[in-house]
N, C-alpha and C positions, 0 to 999 in steps of 0.2 A: 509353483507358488501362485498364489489368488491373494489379488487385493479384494478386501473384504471390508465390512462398515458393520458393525453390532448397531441392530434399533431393536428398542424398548417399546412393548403394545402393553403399556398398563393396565386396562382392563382385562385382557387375555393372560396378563400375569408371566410370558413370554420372553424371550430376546432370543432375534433371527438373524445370522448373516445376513447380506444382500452387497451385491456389486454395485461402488459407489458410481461407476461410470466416468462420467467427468466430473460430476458435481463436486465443488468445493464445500464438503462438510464439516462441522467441526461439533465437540459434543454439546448437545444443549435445541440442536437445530430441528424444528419439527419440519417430516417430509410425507410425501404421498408414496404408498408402496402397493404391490397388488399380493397378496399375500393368499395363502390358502384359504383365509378364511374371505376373503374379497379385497376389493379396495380399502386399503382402512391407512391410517394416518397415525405418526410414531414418532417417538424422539430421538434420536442418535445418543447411545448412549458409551458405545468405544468408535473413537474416529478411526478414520480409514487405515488398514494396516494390512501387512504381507503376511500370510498362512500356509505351511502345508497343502497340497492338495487333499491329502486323506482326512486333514481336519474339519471338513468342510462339505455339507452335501450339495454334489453336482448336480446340473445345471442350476451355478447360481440367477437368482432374479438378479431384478434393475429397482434402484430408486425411480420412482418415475417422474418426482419434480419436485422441487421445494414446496413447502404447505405455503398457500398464497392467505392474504389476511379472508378472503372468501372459501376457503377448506378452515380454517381456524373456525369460525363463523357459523359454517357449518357442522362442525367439531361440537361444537357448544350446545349449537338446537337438537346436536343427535341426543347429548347427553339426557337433556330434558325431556325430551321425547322415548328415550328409553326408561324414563321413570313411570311415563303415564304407561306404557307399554308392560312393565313389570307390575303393575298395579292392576290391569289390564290381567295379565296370565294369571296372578294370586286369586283374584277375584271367581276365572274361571276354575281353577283347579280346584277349588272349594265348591263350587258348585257340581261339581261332575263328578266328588267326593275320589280325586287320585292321590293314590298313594306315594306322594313327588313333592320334594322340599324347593323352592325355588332360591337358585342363587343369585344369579346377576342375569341381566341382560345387556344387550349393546346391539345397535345399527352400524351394519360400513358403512364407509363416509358418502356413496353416494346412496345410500337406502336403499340397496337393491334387496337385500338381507337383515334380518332380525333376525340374532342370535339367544337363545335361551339357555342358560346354562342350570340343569338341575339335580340335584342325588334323589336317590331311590336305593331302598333294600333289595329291590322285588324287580324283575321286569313288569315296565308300565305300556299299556296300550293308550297312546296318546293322538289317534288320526282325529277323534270327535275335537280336541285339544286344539288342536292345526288348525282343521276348521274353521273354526268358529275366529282362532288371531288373522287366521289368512284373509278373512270375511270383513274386519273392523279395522286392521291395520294395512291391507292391499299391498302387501308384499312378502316376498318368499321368507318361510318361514321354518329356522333351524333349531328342532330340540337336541340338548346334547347330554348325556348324561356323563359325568365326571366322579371320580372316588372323592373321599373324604380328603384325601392329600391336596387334591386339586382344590378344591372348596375354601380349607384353609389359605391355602396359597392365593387365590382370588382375592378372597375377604381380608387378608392381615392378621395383625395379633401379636400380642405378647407373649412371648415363651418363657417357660420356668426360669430360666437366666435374667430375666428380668428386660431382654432386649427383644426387637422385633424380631418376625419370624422368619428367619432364611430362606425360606421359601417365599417369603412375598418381598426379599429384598434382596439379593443376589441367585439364586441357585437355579440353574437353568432347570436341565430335565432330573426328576426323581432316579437316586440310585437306588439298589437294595440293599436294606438292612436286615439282620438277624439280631436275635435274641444271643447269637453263639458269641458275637461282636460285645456285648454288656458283659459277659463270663470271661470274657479275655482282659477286658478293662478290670474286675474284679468291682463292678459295678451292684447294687442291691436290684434284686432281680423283680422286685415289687411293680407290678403295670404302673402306678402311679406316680413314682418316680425315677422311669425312662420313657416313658409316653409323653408326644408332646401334642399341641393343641387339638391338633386332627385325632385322636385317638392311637397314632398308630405309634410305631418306636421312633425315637429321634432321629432327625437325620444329621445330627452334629455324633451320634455312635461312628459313623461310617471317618470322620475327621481322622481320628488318630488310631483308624481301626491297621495301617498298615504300619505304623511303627510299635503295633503293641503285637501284632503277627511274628515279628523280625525279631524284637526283642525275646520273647518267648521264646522261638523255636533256637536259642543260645544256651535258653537254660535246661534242666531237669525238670520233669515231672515230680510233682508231691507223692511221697513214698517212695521216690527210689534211692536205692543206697550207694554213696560217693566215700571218697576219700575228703577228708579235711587234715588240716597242720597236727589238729589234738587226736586224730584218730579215725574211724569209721564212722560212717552214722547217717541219719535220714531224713531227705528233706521232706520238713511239714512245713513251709510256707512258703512263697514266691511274691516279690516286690519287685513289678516288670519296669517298672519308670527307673530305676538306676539298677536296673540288672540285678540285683541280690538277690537272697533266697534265705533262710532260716533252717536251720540242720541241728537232730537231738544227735550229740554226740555220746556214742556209749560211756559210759562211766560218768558222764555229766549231767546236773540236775536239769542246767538251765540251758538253753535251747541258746546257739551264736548263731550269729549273720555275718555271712560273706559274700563280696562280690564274685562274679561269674570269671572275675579273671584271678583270683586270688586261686584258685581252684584247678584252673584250668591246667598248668603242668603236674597236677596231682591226678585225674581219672583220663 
């Protein structure tokens, strides 16, 4: 087992294990951490708890201190400072006429890094790019290219649900979704209403995509022929949330529905 601490890096849109050490954390507590992207500073968002080892990748970090009111402080002027710095890259990027949308940017807390985070259709040649930030801003300088899913997830948004986008308020790493996951829900297969903000399919298909697997694989395929109470005959329709199905019984006009256990000592 590993005691472990979830922190939340809002800008980066993230949440990392890290080994609380000894620190007394609780959630809400902003701390100092060295993280793959650098030093940068984060708020506890699950307090310290016991995990699996396999849930968790090894060698966990360290918190490396409570956020003092002078990393806050600092916190604040990176903030602003990465505004003029995003105004700063938009400016050039139009000058240099690149094919590259910019999304956000961000400083680690001690400035050693600017972070730029951009989409692109195309691969872009962006050293003239580097340049010129690396020249006006005097520090190392990271472009990162990210899908549309990430982008969304940075920026927020509302989803056809009418709530925020789970991606920019719970959902750690993207899983994969299929189009075969809409056909199992018995979902209208129209892009425009299974597609969410980002363009791509929803990631709430993936939610009840394994109870709708389970249930399924209970029942019959449409068109194959069963025994029912009234006789022989063939399922033309399937209704996976309470297991039924819809059967033309020969000799009958109208089509009945039974459940999958009504059936079941009959085929």
């Amino acid at each position: 087992m590993q005691n472990v601490v979830g922190i939340d890096f809002q800008k980066s849109g993230k949440m990392e294990y890290y080994s609380p050490k000894k620190f007394d954390l609780n959630v809400g507590d902003w701390v100092v951490v060295e993280s793959k992207r650098g030093l940068e500073m984060g708020r506890v968002k699950y307090a310290p708890l016991d995990v699996a080892d396999e849930d968790v990748t090894l060698p966990l970090k360290e918190i490396v201190r409570h956020a003092t009111d002078e990393d806050l402080n600092q916190y604040e002027q990176n903030e602003k400072d990465a505004e003029e710095a995003m105004t700063l890259c938009k400016n050039t990027i139009q000058q240099q006429s690149l094919e590259m949308r910019l999304v956000n940017c961000e400083f680690t807390l001690d400035k050693s890094k600017v972070i730029f985070n951009f989409t692109s259709d195309e691969r872009v040649d962006f050293r003239k790019l580097v340049k010129v930030l690396a020249q006006k801003l005097k520090t190392r300088i990271e472009l990162r290219q990210i899908g549309v899913r990430d982008e969304a997830k940075l920026l927020g948004g509302i989803g056809p649900c009418g709530r925020s986008l789970c991606c920019a308020t719970f959902l750690g790493d993207f899983e994969p979704v299929s189009i075969k996951m809409a056909k199992d829900q018995n979902l209208s297969l129209n892009p425009t209403k299974i597609s969410g903000a980002c363009g791509r399919l929803m990631c709430c298909l993936k939610y009840e995509n394994d109870y709708y697997e389970e249930a399924r694989a209970q029942l019959p395929d449409v068109g194959e022929a069963i025994k029912t109470p009234e006789g022989n005959g063939k399922v033309i329709g399937l209704n996976i949330l309470d297991i039924s199905m819809q059967v033309k019984v020969d000799g009958l006009e109208q089509p009945l529905e039974y459940k999958m256990e009504e059936l079941e000592t009959l085929n």
